[in-house]
Wavefront OBJ file of the C-alpha trace (Angstrom):
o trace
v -7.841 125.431 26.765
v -11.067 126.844 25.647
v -14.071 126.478 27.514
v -17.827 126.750 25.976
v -20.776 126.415 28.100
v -22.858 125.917 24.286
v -22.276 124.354 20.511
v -24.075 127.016 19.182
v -22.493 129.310 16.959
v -19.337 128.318 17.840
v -15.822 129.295 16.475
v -14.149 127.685 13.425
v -11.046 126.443 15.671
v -14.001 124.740 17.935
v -15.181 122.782 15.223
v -14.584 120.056 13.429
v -12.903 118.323 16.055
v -12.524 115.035 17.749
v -14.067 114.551 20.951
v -14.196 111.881 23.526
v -17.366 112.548 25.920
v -18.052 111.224 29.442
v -18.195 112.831 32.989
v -14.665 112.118 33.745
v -15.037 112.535 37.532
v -11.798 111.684 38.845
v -9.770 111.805 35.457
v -8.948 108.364 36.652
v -6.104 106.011 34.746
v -8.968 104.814 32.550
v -10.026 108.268 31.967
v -6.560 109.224 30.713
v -6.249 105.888 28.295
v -9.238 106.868 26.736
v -8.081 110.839 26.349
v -4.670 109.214 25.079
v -6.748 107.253 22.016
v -8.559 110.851 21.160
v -5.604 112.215 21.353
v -4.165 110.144 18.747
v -7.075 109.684 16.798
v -7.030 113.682 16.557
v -3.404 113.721 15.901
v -3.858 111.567 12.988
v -6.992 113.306 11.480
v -5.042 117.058 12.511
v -8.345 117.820 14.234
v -8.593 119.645 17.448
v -8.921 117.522 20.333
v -12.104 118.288 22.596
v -13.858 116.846 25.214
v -18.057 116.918 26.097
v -18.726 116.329 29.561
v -22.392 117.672 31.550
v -22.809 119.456 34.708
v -23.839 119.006 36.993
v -23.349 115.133 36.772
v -26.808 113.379 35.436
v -26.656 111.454 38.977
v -26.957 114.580 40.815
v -30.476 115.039 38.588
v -31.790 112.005 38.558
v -30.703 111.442 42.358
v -31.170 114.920 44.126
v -31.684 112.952 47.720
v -28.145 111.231 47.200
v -25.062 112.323 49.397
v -21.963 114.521 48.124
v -19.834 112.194 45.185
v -17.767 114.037 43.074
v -14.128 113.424 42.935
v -13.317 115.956 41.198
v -15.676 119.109 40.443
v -15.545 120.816 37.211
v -12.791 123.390 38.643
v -10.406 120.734 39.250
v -11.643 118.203 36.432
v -10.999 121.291 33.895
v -7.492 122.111 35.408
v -6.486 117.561 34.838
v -8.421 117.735 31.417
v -6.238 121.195 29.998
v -3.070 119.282 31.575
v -3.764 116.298 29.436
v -3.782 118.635 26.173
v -7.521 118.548 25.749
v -7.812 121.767 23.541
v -11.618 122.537 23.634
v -13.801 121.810 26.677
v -17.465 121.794 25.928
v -19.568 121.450 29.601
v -23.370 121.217 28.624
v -26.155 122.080 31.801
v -27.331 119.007 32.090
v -31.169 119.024 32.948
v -33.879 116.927 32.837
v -35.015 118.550 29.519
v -31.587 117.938 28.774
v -32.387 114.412 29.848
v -35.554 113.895 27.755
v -33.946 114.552 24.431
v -33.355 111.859 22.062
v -30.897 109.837 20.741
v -30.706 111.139 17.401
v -31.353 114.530 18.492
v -28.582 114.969 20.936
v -26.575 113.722 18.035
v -27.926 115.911 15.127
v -27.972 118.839 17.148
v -24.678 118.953 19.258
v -22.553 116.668 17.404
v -23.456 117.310 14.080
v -24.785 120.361 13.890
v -22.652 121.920 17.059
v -19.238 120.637 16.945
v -19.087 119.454 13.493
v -17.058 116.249 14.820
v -14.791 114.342 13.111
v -14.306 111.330 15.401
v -15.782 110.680 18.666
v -14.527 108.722 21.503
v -16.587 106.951 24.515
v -16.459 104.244 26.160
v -18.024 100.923 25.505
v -21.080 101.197 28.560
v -21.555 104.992 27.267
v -25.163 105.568 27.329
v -27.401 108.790 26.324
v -30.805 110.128 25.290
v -33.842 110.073 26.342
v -34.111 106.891 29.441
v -30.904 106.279 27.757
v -32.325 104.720 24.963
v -28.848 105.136 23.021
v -25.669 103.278 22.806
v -22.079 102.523 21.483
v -23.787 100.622 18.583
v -26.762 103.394 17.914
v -23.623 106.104 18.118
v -21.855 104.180 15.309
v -24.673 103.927 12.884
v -25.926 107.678 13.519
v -21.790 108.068 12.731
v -22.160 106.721 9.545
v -25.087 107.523 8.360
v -23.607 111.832 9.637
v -19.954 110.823 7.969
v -18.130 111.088 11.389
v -16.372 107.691 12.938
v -16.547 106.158 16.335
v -14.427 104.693 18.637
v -16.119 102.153 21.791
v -12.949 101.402 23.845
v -13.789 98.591 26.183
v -12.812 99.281 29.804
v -9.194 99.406 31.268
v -7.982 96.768 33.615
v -5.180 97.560 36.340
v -2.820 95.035 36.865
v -4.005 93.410 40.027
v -7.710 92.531 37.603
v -9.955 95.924 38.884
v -11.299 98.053 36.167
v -10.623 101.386 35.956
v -13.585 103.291 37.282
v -15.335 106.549 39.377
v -17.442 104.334 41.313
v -14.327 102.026 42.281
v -12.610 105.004 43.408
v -15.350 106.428 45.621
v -15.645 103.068 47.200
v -12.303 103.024 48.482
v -12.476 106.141 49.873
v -15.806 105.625 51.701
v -13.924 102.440 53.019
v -10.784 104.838 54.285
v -8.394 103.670 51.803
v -6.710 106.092 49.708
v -3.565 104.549 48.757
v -6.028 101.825 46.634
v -7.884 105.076 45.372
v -4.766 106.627 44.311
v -3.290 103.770 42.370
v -6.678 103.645 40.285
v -6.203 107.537 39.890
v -2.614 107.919 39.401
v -1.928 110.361 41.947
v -3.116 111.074 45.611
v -6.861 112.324 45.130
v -7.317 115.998 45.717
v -9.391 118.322 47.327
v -9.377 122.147 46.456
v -11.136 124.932 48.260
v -10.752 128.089 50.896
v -10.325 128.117 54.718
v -13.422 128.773 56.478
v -14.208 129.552 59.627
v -14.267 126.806 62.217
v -14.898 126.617 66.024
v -11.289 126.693 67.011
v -11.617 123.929 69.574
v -8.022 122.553 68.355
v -6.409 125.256 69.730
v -7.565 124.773 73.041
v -5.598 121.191 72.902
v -2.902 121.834 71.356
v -3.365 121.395 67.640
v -4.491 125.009 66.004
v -6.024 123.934 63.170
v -7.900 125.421 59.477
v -11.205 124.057 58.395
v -11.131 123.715 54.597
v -14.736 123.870 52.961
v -15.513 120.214 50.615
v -18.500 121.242 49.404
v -19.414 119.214 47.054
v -17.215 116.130 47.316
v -17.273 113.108 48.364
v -16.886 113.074 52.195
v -14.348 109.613 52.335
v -14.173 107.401 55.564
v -13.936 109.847 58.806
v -10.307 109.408 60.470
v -6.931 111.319 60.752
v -5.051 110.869 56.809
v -1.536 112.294 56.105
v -2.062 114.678 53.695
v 0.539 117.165 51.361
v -0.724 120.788 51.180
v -0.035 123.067 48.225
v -0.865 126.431 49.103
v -1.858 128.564 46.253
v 1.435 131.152 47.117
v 1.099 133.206 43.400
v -0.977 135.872 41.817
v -0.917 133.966 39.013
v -2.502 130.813 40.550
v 0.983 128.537 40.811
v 1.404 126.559 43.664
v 4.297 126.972 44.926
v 4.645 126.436 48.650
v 3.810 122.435 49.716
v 3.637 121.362 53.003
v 2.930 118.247 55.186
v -0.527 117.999 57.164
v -2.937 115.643 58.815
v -6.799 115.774 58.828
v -9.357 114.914 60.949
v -12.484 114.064 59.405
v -10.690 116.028 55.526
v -11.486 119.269 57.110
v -9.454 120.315 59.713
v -5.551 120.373 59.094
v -2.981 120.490 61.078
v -0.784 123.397 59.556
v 1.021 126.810 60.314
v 1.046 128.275 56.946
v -2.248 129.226 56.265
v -3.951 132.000 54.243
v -7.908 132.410 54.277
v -7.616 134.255 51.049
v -5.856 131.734 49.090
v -6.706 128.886 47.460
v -5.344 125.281 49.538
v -5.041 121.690 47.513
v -5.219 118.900 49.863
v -3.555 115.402 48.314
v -4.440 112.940 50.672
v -1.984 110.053 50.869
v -2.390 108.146 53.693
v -4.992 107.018 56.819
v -3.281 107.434 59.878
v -6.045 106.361 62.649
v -9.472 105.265 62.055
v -10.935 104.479 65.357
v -12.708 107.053 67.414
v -10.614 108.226 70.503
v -12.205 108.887 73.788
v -12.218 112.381 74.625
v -9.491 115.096 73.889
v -6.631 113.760 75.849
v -6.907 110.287 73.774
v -6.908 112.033 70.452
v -4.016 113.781 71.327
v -2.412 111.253 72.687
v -2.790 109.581 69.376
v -2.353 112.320 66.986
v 1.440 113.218 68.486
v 2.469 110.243 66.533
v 0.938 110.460 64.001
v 1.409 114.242 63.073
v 5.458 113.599 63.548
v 5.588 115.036 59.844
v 9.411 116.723 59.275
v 8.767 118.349 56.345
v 6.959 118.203 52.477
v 9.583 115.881 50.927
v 10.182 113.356 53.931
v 6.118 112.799 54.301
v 6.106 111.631 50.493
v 9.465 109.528 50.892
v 8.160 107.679 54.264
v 4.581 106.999 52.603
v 6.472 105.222 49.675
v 5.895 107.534 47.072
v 7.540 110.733 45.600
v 6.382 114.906 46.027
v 3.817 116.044 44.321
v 4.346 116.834 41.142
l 1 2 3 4 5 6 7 8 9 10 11 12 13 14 15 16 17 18 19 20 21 22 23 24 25 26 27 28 29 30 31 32 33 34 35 36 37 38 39 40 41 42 43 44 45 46 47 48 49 50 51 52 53 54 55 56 57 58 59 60 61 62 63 64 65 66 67 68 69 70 71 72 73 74 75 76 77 78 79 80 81 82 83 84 85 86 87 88 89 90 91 92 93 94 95 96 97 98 99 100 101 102 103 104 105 106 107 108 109 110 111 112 113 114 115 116 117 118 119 120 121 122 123 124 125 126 127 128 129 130 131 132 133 134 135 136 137 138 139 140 141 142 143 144 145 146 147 148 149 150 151 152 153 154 155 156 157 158 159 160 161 162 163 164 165 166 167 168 169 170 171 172 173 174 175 176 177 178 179 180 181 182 183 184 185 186 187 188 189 190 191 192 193 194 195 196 197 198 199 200 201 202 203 204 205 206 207 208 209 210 211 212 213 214 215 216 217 218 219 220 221 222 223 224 225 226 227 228 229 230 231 232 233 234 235 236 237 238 239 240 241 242 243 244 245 246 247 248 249 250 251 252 253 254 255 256 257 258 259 260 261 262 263 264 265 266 267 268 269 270 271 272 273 274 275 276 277 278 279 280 281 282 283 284 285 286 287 288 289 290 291 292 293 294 295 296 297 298 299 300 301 302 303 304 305 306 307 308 309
């Protein structure tokens, strides 16, 4: 997958393609039925299939003050976007001069004039320009009038009635529950990043443990969560060793294979305890239990659900 920070002056391969733009945060299950529709849409037109997304994410501009949200930062959104076939990725600084730019201009300038776009993709709340002044229906008259098409899909609904969304994911985890989060993201939700230095105090009680930076993300519901590890083994990135975990608070794990130069992915699959415990010799007493973890592929099986693929 190609990656441009710009639409200017790009590539011919880079142009003229179909593009479905959003944040994707998550690449949730609605994410991916959207990306599925571009797909085919760009399958059908034999365009290149590309995807326009901003960072950082507008609500980290217009809301500085708020907490850590992200699901996924662009790192891991651009490794689940180039495994869903997207062929060009186009990430934009987002700004607020960004911000103040209108409508028409955003699409004259990047769509038009950058990308060249044959069909583009959003969904039906997508909003943009200046006090986002634009919409699905402005999109598909500037479409028109530019001779490219436009697509407003209207959100997805999982079977049990709950749409599809970032902010429905985030929610669960802040409430502790990331077996609901999963199911709304198809797969345990991740977190990526290097073992930092910590204060060793698990050591001293029996659990030797490796902080793991999240920088960034969301911080979910504090508690002890059975977790799969995929160590990043390879000079060539791969994953190739997994093993099973717990974490206190989604920083410190409880592991033996550990390398502070290597990339660590952290699926989190379960919440094991919630509650606070009173003092070290009640959180152990409560974490033998819970950290009776066999090995990488009986963790999945007694959760309910397979390995990591």
């Amino acid at each position: 997958m190609a990656i441009f920070r710009h639409t200017d002056d790009l590539p011919s391969e880079a142009r003229g393609v179909v593009v479905a733009i959003g944040n994707f945060d998550g690449v949730h299950l609605g994410h991916r039925a959207l990306l599925a529709e571009a797909a085919q849409k760009a399958k059908a037109l034999g365009a290149p299939l590309g995807v326009l997304t901003f960072e950082p994410h507008p609500r980290s501009v217009f809301r500085p003050q708020d907490p850590p949200f992200r699901l996924t930062p662009l790192r891991a959104r651009t490794h689940a976007l180039e495994a869903l076939g997207v062929e060009h990725l186009y990430v934009l600084h987002f700004d607020l001069g960004f911000a103040a730019e209108s409508a028409e201009s955003f699409v004259h300038s990047i769509l038009v004039e950058g990308l060249a776009v044959r069909h583009v993709i959003v969904g039906q709340d997508f909003r943009f320009g200046h006090k986002r002044s634009g919409d699905a229906a402005l999109l598909e008259r500037l479409g028109r009038d530019n001779g490219f098409g436009v697509s407003a899909l209207a959100p997805v609904v999982a079977d049990d009635g709950v749409i599809y969304s970032s902010s429905t994911i985030r929610r669960f985890l802040s409430d502790g529950q990331p077996a609901e989060a999963a199911r709304q993201l198809g797969r345990p939700w991740q977190i990526e990043g290097r073992v930092e230095p910590g204060d060793q105090r698990g050591r001293t009680i029996g659990f030797p443990t490796a902080n793991l930076g999240i920088d960034g993300y969301l911080v979910p519901a504090l508690g002890v969560y059975a977790v799969q590890v995929l160590i990043d083994e390879a000079d060539d990135g791969a994953c190739h060793a997994r093993v099973p975990g717990a974490v206190l608070g989604l920083v410190d794990q409880y592991l033996n294979r550990i390398d502070a130069e290597r990339r660590h992915q952290i699926a989190v699959d379960a919440q094991v305890r919630r509650r606070k415990a009173d003092g070290p010799a009640a959180l152990v007493a409560r974490l033998d239990p819970a950290l009776d973890l066999p090995g990488p592929a009986q963790l999945p099986r007694r959760l309910g659900r397979p390995p990591l693929a």
